[in-house]
VEXKESE-847755 format. One record per atom (N, C-alpha, C): residue number from 1; z, x, y. Coordinates in Angstrom, 2 decimals, decimal comma, m for minus. Last residue first. Layout:
// VEXKESE-847755
kegu | Z | X | Y
NUM | Z | X | Y .
...
END
This chain:
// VEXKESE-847755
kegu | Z | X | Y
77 | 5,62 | m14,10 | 10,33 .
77 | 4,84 | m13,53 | 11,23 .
77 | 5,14 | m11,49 | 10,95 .
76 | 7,24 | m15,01 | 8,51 .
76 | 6,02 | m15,35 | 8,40 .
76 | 5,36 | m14,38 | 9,00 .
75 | 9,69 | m14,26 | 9,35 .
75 | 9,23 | m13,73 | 7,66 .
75 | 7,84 | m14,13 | 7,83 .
74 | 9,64 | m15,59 | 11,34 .
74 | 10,25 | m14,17 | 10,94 .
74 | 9,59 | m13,55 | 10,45 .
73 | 10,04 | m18,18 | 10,18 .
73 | 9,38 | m17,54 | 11,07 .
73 | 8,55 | m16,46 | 11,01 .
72 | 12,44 | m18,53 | 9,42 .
72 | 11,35 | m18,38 | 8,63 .
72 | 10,15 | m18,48 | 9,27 .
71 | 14,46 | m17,79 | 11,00 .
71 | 14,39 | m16,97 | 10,03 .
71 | 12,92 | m17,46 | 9,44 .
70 | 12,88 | m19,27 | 14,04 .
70 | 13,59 | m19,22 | 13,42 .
70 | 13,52 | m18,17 | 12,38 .
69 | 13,04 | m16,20 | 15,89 .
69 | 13,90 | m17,22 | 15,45 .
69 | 12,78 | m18,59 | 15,04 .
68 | 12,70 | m12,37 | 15,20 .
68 | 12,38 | m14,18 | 15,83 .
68 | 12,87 | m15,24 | 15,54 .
67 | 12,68 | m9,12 | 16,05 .
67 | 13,46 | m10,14 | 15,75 .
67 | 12,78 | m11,83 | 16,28 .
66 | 9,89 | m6,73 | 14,44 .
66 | 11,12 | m7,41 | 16,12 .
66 | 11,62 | m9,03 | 15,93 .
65 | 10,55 | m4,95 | 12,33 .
65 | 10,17 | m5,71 | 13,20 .
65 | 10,46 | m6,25 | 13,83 .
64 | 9,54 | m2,36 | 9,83 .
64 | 10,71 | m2,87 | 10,90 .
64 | 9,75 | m4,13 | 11,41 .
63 | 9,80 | m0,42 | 7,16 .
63 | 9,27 | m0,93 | 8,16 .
63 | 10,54 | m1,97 | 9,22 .
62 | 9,15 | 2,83 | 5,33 .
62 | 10,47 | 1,72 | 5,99 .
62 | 9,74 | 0,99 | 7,04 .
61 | 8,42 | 3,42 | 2,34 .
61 | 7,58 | 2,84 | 3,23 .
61 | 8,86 | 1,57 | 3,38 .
60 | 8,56 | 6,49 | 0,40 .
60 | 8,97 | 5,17 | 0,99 .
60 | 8,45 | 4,66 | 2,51 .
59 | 6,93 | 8,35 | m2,23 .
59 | 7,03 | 7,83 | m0,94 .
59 | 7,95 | 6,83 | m0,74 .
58 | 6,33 | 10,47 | m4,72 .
58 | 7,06 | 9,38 | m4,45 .
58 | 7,23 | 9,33 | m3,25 .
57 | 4,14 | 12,34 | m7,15 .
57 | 4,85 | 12,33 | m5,80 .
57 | 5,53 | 10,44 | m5,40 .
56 | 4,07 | 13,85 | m10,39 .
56 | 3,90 | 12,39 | m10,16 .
56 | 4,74 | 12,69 | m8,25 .
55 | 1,66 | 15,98 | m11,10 .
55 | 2,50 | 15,52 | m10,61 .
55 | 2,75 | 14,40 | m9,90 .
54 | 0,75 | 17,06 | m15,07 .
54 | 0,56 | 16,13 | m13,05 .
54 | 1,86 | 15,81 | m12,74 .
53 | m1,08 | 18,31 | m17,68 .
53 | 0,27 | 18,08 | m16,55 .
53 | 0,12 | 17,61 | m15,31 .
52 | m1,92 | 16,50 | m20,90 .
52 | m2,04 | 16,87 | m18,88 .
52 | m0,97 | 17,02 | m18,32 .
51 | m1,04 | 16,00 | m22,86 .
51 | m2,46 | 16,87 | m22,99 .
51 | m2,45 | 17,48 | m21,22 .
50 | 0,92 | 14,52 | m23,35 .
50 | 1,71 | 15,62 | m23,99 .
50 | 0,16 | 16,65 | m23,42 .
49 | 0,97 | 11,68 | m22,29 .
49 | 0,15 | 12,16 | m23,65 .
49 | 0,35 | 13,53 | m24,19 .
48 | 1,30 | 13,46 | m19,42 .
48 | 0,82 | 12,57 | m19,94 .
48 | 0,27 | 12,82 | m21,87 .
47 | 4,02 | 14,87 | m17,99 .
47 | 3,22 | 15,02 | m18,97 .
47 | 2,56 | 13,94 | m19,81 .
46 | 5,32 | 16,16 | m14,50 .
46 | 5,17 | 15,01 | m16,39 .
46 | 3,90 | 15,42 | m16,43 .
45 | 7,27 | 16,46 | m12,27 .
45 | 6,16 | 17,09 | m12,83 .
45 | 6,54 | 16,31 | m14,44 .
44 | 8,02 | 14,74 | m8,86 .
44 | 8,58 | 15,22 | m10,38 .
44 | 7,50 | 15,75 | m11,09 .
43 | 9,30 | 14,15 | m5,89 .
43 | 8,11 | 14,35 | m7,09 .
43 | 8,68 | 15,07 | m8,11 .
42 | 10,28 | 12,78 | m2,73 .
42 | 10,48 | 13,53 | m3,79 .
42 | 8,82 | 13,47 | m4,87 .
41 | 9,14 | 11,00 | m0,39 .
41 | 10,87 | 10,87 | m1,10 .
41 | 11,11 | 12,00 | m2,18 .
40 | 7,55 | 10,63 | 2,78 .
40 | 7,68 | 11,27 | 1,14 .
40 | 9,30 | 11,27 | 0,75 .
39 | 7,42 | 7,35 | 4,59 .
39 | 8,25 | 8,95 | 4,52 .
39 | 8,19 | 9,38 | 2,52 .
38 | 5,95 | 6,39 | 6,82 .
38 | 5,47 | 6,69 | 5,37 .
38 | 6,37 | 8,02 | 5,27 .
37 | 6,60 | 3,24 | 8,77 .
37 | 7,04 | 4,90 | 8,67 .
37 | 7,08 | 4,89 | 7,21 .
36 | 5,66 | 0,49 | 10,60 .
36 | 6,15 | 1,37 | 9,33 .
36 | 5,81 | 3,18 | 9,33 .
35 | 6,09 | m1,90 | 12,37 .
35 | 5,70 | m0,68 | 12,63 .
35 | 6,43 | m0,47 | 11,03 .
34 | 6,11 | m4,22 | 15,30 .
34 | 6,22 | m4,21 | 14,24 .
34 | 5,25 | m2,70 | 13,76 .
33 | 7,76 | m1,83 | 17,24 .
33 | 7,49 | m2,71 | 16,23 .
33 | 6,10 | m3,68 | 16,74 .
32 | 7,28 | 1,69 | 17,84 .
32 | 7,04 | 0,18 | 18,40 .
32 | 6,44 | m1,15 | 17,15 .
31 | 9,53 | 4,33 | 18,49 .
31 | 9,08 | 3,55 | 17,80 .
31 | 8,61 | 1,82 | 18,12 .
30 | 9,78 | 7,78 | 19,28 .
30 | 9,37 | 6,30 | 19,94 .
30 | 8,50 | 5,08 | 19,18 .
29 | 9,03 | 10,06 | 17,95 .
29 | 10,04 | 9,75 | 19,13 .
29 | 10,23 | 8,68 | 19,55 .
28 | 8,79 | 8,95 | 14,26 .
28 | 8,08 | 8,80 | 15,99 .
28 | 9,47 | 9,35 | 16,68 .
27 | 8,44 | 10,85 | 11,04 .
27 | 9,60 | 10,06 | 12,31 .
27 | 8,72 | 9,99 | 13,59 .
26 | 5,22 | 10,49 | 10,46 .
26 | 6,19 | 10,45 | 10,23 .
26 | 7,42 | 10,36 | 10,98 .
25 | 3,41 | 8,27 | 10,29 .
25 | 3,48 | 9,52 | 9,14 .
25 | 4,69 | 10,24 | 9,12 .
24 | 3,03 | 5,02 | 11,26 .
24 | 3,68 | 6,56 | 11,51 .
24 | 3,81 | 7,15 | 9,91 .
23 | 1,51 | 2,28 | 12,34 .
23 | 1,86 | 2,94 | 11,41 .
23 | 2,32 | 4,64 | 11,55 .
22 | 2,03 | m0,82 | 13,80 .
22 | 1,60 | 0,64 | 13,82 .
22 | 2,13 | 1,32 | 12,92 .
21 | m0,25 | m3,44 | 13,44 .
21 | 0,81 | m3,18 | 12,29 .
21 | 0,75 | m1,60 | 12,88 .
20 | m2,48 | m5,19 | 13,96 .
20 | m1,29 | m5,30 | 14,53 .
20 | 0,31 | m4,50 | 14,30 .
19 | m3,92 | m5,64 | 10,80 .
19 | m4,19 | m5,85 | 12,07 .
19 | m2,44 | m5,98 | 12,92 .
18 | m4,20 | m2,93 | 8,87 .
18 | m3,52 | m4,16 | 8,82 .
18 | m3,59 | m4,40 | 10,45 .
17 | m5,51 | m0,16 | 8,55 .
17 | m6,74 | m1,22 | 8,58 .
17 | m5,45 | m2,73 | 8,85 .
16 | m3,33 | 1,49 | 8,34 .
16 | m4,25 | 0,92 | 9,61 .
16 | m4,70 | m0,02 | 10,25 .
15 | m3,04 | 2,00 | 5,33 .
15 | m2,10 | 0,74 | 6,24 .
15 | m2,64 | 0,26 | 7,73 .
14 | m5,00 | 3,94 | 5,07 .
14 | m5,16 | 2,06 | 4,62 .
14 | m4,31 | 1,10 | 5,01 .
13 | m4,34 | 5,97 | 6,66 .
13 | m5,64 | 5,30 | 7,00 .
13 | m5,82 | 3,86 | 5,82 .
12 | m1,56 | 6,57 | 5,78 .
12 | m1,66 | 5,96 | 7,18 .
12 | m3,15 | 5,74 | 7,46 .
11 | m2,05 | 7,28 | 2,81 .
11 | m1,86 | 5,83 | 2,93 .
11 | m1,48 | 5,51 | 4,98 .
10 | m3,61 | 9,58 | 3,95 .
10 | m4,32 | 8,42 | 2,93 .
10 | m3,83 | 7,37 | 3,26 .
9 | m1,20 | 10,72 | 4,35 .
9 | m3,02 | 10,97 | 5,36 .
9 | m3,45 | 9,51 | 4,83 .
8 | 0,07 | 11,57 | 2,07 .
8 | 1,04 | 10,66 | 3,34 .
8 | m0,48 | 10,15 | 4,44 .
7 | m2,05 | 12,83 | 0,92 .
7 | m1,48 | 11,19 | 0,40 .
7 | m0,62 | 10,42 | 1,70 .
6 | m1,89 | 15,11 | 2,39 .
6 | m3,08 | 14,19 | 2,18 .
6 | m3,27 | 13,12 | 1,90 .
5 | 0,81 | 16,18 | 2,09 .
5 | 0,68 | 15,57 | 3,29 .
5 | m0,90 | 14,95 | 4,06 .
4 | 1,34 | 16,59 | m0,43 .
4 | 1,61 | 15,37 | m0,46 .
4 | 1,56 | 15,04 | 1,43 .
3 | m2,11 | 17,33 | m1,94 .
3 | m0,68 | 17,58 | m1,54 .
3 | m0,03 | 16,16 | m0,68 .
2 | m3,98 | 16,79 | m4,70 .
2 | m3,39 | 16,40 | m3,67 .
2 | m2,00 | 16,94 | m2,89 .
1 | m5,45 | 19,16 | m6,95 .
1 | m4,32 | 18,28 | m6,74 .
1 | m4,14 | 18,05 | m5,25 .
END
């Protein structure tokens, strides 16, 4: 089983690959947009089919970015 600071590993080497985009594992002292932070949120333990146990882990992915005008812009860039 994965722990969940191999998955937090994982998804900061595929968000990477986004050109221009810094990515943090976890709180920065110093944050530079445009930029996301992979913060673990919790996990729960289930039962698939009643045959496997796993654990299901849960992340959030807060991002940010630096302000442009116009709004749809923004959103583009």
């Amino acid at each position: 089983m994965a722990s969940i600071s191999t998955l937090r590993d994982q998804f900061k080497v595929l968000l990477d690959t986004i050109t221009s985009l810094n990515v943090y594992d976890d709180w920065p002292d110093s944050f530079l947009a445009p930029g996301i932070i992979i913060l673990p949120i919790g996990h729960e333990h289930a039962q698939t089919m009643g045959a496997t146990d796993m654990t299901l882990f849960f992340f959030e992915l807060v991002m940010a970015v630096a302000p442009a005008k116009p709004l749809k812009l923004a959103q583009e860039q």
